[in-house]
N, C-alpha and C positions, 0 to 999 in steps of 0.2 A: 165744508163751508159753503154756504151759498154765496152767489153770485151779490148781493147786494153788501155782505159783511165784507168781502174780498176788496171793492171798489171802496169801502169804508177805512181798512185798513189802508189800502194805499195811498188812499188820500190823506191817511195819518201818519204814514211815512213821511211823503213830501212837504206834509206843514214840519213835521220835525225838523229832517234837517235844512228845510227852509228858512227857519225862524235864527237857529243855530249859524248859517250863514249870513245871514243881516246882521247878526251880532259879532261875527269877527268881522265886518266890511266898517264897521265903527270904529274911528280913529282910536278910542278910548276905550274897548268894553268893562267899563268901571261896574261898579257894586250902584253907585246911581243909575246905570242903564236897567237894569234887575231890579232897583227899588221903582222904577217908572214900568216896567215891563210887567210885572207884581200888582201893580195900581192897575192896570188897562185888564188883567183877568180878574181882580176883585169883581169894578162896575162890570165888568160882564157876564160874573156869577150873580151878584149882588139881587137883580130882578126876582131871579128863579129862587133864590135863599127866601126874600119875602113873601114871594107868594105861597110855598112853602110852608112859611112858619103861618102865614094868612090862615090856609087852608087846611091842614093839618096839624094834628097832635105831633110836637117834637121833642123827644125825650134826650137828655143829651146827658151820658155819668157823666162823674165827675174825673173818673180815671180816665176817659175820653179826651175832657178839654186837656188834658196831659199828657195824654196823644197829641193832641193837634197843636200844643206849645212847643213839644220836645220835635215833631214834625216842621215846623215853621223853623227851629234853632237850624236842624239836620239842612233844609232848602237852603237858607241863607248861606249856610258854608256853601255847599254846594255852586250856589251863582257865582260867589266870592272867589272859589277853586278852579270854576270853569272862565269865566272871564280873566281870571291869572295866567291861565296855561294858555288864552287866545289872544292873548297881549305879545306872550313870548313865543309861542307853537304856532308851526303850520294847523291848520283845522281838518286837514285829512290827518295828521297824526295825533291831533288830542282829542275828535269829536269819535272814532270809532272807539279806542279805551275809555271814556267816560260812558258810553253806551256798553260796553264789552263788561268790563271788570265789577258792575255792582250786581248785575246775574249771576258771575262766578261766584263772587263772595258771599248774595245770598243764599246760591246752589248751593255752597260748602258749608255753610253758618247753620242750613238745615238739616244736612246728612250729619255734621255730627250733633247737634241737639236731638237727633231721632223724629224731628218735624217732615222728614221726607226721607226719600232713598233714591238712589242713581242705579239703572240699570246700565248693563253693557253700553249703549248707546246714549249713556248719558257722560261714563266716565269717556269715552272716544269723542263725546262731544266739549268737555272739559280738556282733554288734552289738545285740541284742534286748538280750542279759544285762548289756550295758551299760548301756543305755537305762533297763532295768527298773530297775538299783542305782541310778543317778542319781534318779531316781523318788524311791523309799523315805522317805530324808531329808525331801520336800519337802511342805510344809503346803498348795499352791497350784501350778497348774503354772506361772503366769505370775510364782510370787514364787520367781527362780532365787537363791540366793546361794551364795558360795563359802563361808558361815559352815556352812553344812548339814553341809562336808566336811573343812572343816578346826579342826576340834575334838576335844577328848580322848577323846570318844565313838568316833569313826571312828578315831581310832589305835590304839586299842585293835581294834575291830573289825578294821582292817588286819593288827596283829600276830596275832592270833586265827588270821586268813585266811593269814596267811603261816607259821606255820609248821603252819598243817592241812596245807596245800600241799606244804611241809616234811615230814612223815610218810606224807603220801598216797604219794609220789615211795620214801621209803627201805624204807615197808613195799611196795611193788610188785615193786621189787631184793631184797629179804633175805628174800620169800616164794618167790618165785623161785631164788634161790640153796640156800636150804633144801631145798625139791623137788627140784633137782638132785642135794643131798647126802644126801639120805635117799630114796632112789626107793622103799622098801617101803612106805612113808608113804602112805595115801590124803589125799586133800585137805583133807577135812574136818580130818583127824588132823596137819594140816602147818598148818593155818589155826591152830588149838587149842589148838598149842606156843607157835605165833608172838605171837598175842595174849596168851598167860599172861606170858611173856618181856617182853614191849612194858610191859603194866601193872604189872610187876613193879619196871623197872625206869622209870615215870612216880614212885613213892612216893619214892626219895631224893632227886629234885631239887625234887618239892614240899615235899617234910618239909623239905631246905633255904631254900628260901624263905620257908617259914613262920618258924624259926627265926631270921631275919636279920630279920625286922620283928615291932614289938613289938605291931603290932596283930591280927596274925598270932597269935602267942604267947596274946594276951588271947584268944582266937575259938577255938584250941584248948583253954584251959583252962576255955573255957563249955561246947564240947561239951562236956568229959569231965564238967562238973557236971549237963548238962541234956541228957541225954544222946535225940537223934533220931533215927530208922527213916529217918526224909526221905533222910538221902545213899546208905545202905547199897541201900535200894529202887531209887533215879535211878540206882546204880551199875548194877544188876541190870537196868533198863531199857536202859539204855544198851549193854552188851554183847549184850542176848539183842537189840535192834535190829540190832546189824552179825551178829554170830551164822545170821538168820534172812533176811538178802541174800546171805552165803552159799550158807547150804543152798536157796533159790530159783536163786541160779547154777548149783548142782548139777542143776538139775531144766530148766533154758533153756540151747536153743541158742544165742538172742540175747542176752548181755553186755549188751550197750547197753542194751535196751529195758527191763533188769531196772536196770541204773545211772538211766536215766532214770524210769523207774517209781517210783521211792524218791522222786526230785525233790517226790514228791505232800506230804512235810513240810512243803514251803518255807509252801504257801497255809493248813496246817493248822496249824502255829507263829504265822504273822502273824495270820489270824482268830483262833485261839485267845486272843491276845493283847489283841484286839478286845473281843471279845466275853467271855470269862472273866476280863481282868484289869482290863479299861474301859479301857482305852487311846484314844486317839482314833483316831478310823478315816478319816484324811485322804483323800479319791481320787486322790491321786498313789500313797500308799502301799500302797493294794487294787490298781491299776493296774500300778505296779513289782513287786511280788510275783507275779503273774498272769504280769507280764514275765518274770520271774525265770523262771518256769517253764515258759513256751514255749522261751525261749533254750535253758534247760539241756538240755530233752529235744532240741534241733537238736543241739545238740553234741556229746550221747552218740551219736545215732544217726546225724550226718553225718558 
């Protein structure tokens, strides 16, 4: 990797779990924080999508826009999951398994569909990332309980993780498919559409959720009285992080090591959460995080 893609990724670490810690510092992180956070990366795609369609031929299937509606359902759960487990969870215990577990499960999703294969070092990196998430939860290594895992906290964190897992998998096929159907399209210019598209179409099924619950309803109607910068900014964190692992893969030959390079969130989310929000800093839980991120880096690069 050179030097430029590396300061790239870092810097996409730090928006990540930068953005991730604004959002449990909020009284509330309601499914309205994520439908306002959603709005501030549309207009900030929105430019580039016009010019875009200005300046070039944009072919778009139709199996696509079905990507990018079933991508939009997958995100929505996702905010809905992750704002649930940071309502009730410390954010060094829910933000490293929301990062951890939808790798694993697309790691596994692919070896057995025959879409990939795990070497030595891939399944050593699976058993680590396992090892590390069991970790997390635990207050003690020798106080194991099933209570750590099976609670509303990790449900949510599971739904969170499952349907990232879920958009990771459909945005991979419907960026793919797009390139095919637009070959004038440079990458950067095919990534640009795709994501404008994606969080365009995250706002109607959170603006639906929000609407079917009244507490929802009450949490929209205080933003609009009290009115905060806090989502529009975590929006804008949030895309210019996936944005600038991008343009670092533009700049690396090695994928993986720039996939695995990002991993540097997992430790910077859980400390941060430590140390900025006082959390308690269990050694299971410095430990499993740490885990977390030896495993992930085996698995990108094995």
């Amino acid at each position: 990797m050179t030097l430029p893609a590396i300061l790239l990724v870092v810097a996409s670490a730090v928006l990540h779990a930068g953005w991730n810690l604004i959002c449990k510092t909020q009284k509330s992180p309601c499914a309205v924080f994520f439908l306002i956070l959603t709005v501030g990366s549309v207009f900030l795609w929105m430019p580039f999508a016009i010019w875009i369609f200005k300046s070039r031929q944009v072919e778009i299937p139709t199996l696509v826009w079905g990507m990018l509606v079933l991508s939009g359902l997958a995100n929505a759960i996702y905010y809905v999951g992750l704002g649930s487990a940071y309502r009730i969870s410390d954010i060094s215990i829910s933000y490293p398994l929301v990062k951890a577990l939808p790798i694993l499960i697309v790691t596994v999703f692919c070896i057995i569909f025959g879409a990939g294969k795990a070497t030595l070092w891939g399944w050593v990196g699976i058993s680590t990332l396992l090892m590390g998430s069991a970790f997390i939860p635990m207050k003690k290594f020798a106080a194991f309980s099933w209570k750590n895992y099976l609670n509303r906290s990790f449900g949510f964190v599971l739904a969170a993780a499952v349907a990232s897992a879920g958009y990771m998998l459909l945005d991979n096929h419907g960026i793919k498919m797009l390139r095919a159907a637009s070959a004038s399209l440079e990458k950067h210019q095919i990534s640009a559409v795709y994501i404008f598209f994606e969080n365009l179409f995250i706002l109607p099924f959170l603006l639906g959720f929000i609407m079917l619950r009244k507490e929802e309803r009450g949490e929209l109607a205080a933003f609009v009285r009290n009115f905060s910068p806090a989502p529009f900014i975590t929006g804008i964190m949030c895309t210019l992080s996936y944005s600038l692992v991008l343009m670092a893969m533009s700049l690396s030959s090695n994928v993986g090591m720039v996939v695995a390079l990002r991993q540097l969130s997992v430790p910077l989310g859980a400390f941060g959460g430590i140390v900025l929000l006082k959390e308690p800093g269990h050694m299971p839980k410095m430990v499993g995080a740490l885990s977390i991120v030896g495993g992930l880096i085996l698995v990108c690069v094995g």
